[in-house]
N, C-alpha and C positions, 0 to 999 in steps of 0.2 A: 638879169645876170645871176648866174648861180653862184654862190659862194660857201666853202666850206672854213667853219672858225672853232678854235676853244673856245669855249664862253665860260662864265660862271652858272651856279644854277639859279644864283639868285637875278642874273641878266637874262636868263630863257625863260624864268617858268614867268607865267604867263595865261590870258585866256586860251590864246591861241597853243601853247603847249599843253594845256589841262584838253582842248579838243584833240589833240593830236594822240594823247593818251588815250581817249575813250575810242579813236579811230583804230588804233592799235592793238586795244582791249577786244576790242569790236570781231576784228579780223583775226585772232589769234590766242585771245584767251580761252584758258583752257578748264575753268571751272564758275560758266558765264551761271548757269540756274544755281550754282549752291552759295556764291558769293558776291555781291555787288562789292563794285570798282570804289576800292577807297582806299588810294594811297597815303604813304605814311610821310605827309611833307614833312613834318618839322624833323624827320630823320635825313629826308634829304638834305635840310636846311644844316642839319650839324655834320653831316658828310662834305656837304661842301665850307662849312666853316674851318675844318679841323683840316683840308687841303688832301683828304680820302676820295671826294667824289671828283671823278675826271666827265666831262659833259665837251661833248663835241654837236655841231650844229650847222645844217641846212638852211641854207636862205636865198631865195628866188628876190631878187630886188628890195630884200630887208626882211622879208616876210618869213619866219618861221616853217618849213616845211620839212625837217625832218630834225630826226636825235641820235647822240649815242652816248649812254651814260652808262658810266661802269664807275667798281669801288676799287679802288687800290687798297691794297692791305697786304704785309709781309706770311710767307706762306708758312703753315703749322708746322710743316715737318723740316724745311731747310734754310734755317735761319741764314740772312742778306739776301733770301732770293723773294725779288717784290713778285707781284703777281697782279694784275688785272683781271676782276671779275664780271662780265658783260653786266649790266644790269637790266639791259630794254634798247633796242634801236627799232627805229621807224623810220620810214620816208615815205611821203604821199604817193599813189600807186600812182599819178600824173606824174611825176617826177622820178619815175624807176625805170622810164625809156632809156633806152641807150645804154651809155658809161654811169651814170651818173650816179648808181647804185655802190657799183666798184669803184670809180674814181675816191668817192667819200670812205668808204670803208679803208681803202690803199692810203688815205692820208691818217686816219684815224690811227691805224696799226704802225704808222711812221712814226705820227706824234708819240702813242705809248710809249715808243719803242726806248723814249729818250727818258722814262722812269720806271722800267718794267722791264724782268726777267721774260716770265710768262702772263700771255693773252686767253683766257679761254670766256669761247663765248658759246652760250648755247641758242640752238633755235628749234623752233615747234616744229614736228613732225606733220603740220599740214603744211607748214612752207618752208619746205625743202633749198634748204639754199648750199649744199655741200660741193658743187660745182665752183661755185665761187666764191664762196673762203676755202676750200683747195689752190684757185688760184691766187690766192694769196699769201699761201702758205700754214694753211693752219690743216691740221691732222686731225682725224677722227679719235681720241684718245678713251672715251665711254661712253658710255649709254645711262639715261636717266630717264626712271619711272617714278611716277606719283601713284601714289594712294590716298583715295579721298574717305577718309573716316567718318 
């Protein structure tokens, strides 16, 4: 059974979420030859202490199979208006048949909905996903380039 929850981060991470990153890394990062994959947990750990890290979670009969973790933080230029920052989402490519891709993201965007002005998430340009978060209402608002120095 599939089940979508808030969790904490210190209730997901995990082995099984430390693979789910490198699967993610794997399939979508975008500067694999100049930097190895070394996230900054103990910043996780103070985001989610200080109640900034929002972490939503996929689970196939308990088991971990996908994420969505974003920062909340009030935004610089218009003070009361909160803001959700995407940080990283995943879902095992065996679990992105059907709905179940949208279903999670449509609860996700519900739940912010309940401590957030605005949502903005970004996604890689090899996986095009603007079909659906259009259908869920989100707008193409900019465009965003790296420069690898």
């Amino acid at each position: 059974m599939i089940t979508f929850q808030k969790e904490t981060f210190k209730e997901m991470f995990g082995e099984t979420f430390v693979q789910l990153i490198k699967e993610s890394w794997n399939e979508t990062g975008m500067f694999h030859k100049s930097f190895p994959l070394n996230p900054r947990w103990d910043m996780y750990r103070f985001l989610d202490d200080n109640d900034t890290l929002f972490v939503y979670t996929v689970r196939s009969d308990g088991d971990l199979v996908g994420y969505f973790i974003a920062v909340i933080v009030e935004h610089n230029y218009y003070q009361d208006v909160w803001v959700a920052e995407a940080d990283a989402f995943y879902l095992y490519p065996d679990y992105r048949e059907g709905l179940n891709g949208y279903k999670f993201l449509k609860e996700v965007v519900e739940e912010l909905k309940k401590r957030v002005d605005i949502i903005f998430l970004s996604v890689n340009i090899q996986r095009d996903l603007s079909k659906l978060l259009n259908r869920l209402g989100f707008n193409l608002v900019e465009y965003k380039f790296a420069l690898e120095v």
